[in-house]
C-alpha positions as CSV (number, residue, x, y, z in Angstrom):
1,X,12.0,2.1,-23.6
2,X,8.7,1.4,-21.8
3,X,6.8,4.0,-20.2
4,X,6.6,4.0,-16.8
5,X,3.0,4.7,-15.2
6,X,1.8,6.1,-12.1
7,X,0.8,3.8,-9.3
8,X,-2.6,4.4,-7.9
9,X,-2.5,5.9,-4.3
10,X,-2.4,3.4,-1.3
11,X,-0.8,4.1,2.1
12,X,0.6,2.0,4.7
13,X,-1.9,1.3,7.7
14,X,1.3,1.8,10.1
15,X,0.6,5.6,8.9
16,X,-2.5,5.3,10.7
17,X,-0.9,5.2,14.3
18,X,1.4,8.2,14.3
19,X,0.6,10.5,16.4
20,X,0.0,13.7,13.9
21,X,-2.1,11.8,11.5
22,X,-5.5,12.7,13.0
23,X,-4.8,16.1,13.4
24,X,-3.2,16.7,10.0
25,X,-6.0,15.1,8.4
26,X,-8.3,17.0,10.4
27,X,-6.7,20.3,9.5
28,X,-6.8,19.3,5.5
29,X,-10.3,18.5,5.5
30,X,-11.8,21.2,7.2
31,X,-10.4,23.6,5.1
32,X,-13.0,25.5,3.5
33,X,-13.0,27.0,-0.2
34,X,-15.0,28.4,-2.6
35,X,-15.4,25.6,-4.6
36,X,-18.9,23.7,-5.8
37,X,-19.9,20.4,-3.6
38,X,-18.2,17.8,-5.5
39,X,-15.3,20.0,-6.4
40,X,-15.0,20.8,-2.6
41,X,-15.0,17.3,-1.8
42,X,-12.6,16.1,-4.9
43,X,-9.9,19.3,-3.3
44,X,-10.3,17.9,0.5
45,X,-9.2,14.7,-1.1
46,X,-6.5,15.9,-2.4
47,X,-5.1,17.5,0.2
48,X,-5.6,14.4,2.6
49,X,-3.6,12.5,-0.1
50,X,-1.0,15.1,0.0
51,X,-1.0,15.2,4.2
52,X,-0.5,11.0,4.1
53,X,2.4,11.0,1.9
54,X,4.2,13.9,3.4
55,X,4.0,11.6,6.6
56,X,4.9,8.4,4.5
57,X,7.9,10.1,3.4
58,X,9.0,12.5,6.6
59,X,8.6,9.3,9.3
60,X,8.2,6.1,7.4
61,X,10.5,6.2,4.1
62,X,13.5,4.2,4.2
63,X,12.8,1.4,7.4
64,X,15.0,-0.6,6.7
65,X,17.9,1.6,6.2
66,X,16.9,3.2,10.0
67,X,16.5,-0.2,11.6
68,X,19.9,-1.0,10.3
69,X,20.9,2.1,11.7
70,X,19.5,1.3,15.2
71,X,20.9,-2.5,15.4
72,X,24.0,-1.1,14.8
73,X,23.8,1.2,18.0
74,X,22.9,-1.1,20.3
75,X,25.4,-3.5,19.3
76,X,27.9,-0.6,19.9
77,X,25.9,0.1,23.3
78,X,25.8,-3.4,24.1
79,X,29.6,-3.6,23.4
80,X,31.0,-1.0,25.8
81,X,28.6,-2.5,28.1
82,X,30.7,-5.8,28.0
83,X,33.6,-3.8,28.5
84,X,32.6,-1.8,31.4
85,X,31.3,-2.2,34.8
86,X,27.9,-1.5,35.3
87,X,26.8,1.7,33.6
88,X,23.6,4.1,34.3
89,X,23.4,5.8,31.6
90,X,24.3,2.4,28.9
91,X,21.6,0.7,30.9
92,X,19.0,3.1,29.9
93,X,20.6,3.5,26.7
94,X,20.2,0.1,25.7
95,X,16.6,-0.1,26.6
96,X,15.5,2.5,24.6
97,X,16.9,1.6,21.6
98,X,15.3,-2.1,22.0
99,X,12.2,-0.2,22.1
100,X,12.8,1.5,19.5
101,X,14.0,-1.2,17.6
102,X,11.1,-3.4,18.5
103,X,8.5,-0.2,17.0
104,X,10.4,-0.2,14.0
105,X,10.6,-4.0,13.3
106,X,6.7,-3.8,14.0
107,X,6.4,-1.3,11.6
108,X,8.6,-3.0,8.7
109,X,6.4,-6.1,9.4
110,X,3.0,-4.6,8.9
111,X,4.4,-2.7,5.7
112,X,5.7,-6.4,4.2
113,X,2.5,-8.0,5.3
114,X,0.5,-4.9,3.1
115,X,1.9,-5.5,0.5
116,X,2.1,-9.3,0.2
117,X,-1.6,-9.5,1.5
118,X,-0.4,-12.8,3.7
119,X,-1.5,-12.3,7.7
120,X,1.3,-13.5,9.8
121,X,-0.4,-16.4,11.7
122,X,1.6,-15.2,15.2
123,X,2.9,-11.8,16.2
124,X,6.4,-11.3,16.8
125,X,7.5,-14.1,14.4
126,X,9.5,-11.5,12.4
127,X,10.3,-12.9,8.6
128,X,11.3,-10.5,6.2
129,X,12.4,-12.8,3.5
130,X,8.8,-14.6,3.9
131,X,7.3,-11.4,2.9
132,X,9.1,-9.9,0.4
133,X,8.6,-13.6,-1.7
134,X,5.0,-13.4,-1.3
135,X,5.0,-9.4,-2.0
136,X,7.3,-10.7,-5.6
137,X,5.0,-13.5,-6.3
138,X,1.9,-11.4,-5.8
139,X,3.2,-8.4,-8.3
140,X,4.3,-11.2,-10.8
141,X,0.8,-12.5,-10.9
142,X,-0.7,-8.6,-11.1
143,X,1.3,-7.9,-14.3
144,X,0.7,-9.1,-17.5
145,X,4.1,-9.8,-19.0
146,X,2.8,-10.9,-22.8
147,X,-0.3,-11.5,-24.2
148,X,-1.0,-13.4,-27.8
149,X,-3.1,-11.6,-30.3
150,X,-5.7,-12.9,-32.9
151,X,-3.2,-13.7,-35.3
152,X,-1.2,-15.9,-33.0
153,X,2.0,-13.0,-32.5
154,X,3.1,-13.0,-28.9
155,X,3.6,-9.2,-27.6
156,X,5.9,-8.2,-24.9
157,X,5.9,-4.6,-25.5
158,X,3.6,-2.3,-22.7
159,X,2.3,-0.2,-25.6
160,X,1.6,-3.1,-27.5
161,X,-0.6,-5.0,-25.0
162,X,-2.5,-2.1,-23.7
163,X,-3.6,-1.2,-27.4
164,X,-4.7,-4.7,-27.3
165,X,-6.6,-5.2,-24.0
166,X,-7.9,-1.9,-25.3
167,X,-9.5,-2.6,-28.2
168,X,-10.9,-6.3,-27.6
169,X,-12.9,-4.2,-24.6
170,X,-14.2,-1.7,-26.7
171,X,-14.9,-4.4,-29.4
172,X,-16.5,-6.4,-26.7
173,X,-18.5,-3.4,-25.0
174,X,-18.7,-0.6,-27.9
175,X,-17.8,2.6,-28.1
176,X,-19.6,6.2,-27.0
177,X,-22.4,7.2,-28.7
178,X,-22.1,11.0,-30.4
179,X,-25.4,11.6,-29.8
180,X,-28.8,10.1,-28.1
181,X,-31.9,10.0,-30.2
182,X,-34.6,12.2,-28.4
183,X,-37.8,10.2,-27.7
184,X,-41.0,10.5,-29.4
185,X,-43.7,10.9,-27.2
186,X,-46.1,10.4,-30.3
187,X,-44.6,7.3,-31.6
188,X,-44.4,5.9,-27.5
189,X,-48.5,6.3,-27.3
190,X,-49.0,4.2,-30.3
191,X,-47.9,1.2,-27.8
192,X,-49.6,0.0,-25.1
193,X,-50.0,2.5,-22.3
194,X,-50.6,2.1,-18.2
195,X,-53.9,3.5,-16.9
196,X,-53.9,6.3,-14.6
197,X,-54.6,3.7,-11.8
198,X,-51.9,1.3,-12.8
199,X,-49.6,4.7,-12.5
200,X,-50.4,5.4,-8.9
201,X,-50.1,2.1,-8.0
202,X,-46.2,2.4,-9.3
203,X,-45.6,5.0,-7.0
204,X,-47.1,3.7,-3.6
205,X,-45.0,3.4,-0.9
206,X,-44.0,-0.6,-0.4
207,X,-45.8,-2.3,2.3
208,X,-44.5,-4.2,5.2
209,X,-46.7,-7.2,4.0
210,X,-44.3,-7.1,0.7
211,X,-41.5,-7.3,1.7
């Protein structure tokens, strides 16, 4: 059974426009520990991450399921309003939920449009299934399903392929040295050495002229 890994962290830009996410990222950054600088900042981060996915997943998980939910109540709306004179209250009813059916479909859009990377060329030309082929075509081209080793054997197995896209880069690139040889300042001065004037002149400021 292959081992599933864990996705790096990207969130929806829709996320962007409720109404809490300023504030809750606000509240999560300034927080202020005892930490060093770069362990301060590394913490902040986390917490922001933590904010924007409590969000994704209290107001934005499951759209389609809601907007499913939502075309079903104004049909129901929309049908006692055909069987009724005119109605207040089904009036108003109605328009709300076309609003809020129009925010949602908006929001399913921009999500499909993330994720396949394709800009819709005109706004309000909804087109899930245009998305979702794009989003399926873009992760098939992200993955590598098999790859063919030195000795001409085709793998197909995740472990398998990582070990080898592993080791032809440390092949290709090295591996960590245990230890860094200290330099000889001795065996340096046998070379050729810069002047004391050819030093300074290193270290001036650069000139307008110069550049």
């Amino acid at each position: 059974m292959q081992r599933k890994k864990a996705s790096p962290f990207r969130f929806f830009n829709c996320i962007v426009e409720h109404p809490q996410f300023i504030q809750e990222v606000y509240q999560a950054w300034r927080t202020i520990g005892k930490d060093g600088k770069l362990q301060g900042v590394w913490n902040k981060l986390k917490r922001v991450k933590q904010v924007i996915k409590g969000l994704n997943t209290q107001h934005y998980k499951g759209v389609e399921d809601r907007i499913k939910i939502i075309r079903k109540e104004l049909q129901e709306v929309q049908e006692k309003m055909s069987s009724r004179l005119l109605n207040v209250e089904l009036t108003e009813e109605e328009k709300e939920l076309k609003s809020k059916l129009e925010e949602w479909i908006l929001i399913e859009e921009s999500i499909y449009r993330q994720r396949s990377r394709v800009q819709w060329l005109k706004l309000g030309d909804t087109n899930s299934a245009y998305f979702i082929a794009h989003m399926k075509n873009r992760n098939n081209l992200n993955g590598i399903h098999a790859l063919t080793n030195d000795l001409g054997v085709h793998l197909h197995m995740e472990e398998e392929i990582e070990s080898k896209i592993l080791g032809y880069y440390k092949q290709f690139l090295g591996s960590n040295a245990r230890a860094i040889p200290a330099i000889d300042p001795n065996v340096m001065q046998r070379g050729a050495v810069l002047k004391r004037e050819q030093q300074v002149k290193l270290i001036q400021p650069v000139t307008r002229q110069e550049i």
